[in-house]
C-alpha positions, 0 to 999 in steps of 0.5 A: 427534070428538076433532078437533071438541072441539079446534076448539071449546076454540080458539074457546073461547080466541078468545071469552076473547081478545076484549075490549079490556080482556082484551088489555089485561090481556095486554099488561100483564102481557107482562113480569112477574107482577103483583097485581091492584091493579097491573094495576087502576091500569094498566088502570083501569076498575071493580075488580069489572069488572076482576075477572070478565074476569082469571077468564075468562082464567084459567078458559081457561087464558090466565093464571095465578094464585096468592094470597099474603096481601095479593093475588092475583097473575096472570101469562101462563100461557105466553110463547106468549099473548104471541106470539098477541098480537103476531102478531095486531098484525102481521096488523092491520098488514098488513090496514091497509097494504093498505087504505091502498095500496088508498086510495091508488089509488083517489084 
């Protein structure tokens, strides 16, 4: 039972993880915390939209955030989200080289 709920929090992960502008956000923020208008001018886009995806993320444990004054900061809430994220980049790279290999046999 308890193996199933892990199953279910992962899946949970992927579904906050699929979106363009969430992996976006992540790419964003691989290097250092930043504010939320920092990352609203890098990733552009409407700031309420902005705004309901950084708290999916932080909701499932993806990001971090703290307020200080002026604005809410956010950060990776492990280096780990960095490295699922690159390691997803090298297995849609692989996925393409084979695809253009098959290609090219064909033709």
């Amino acid at each position: 039972m308890a193996y199933k709920k892990i199953q279910e929090m992962n899946a949970d992960v992927f579904k906050a993880l699929a979106h363009p502008l969430r992996i976006e956000v992540i790419d964003i923020l691989q290097k250092k915390e930043l504010c939320f208008s920092d990352i609203l001018q890098q990733a552009g886009g409407i700031k309420s939209n902005l705004s309901q995806h950084l708290s999916i993320l932080v909701e499932k444990g993806i990001l971090k955030s703290r307020k200080d004054s002026r604005c809410t900061y956010f950060k990776l809430a492990s280096p780990k989200v960095a490295k699922v994220r690159l390691l997803v980049n090298e297995i849609l790279t692989d996925h393409i080289t084979g695809q253009n290999k098959l290609l090219k046999k064909v033709s």
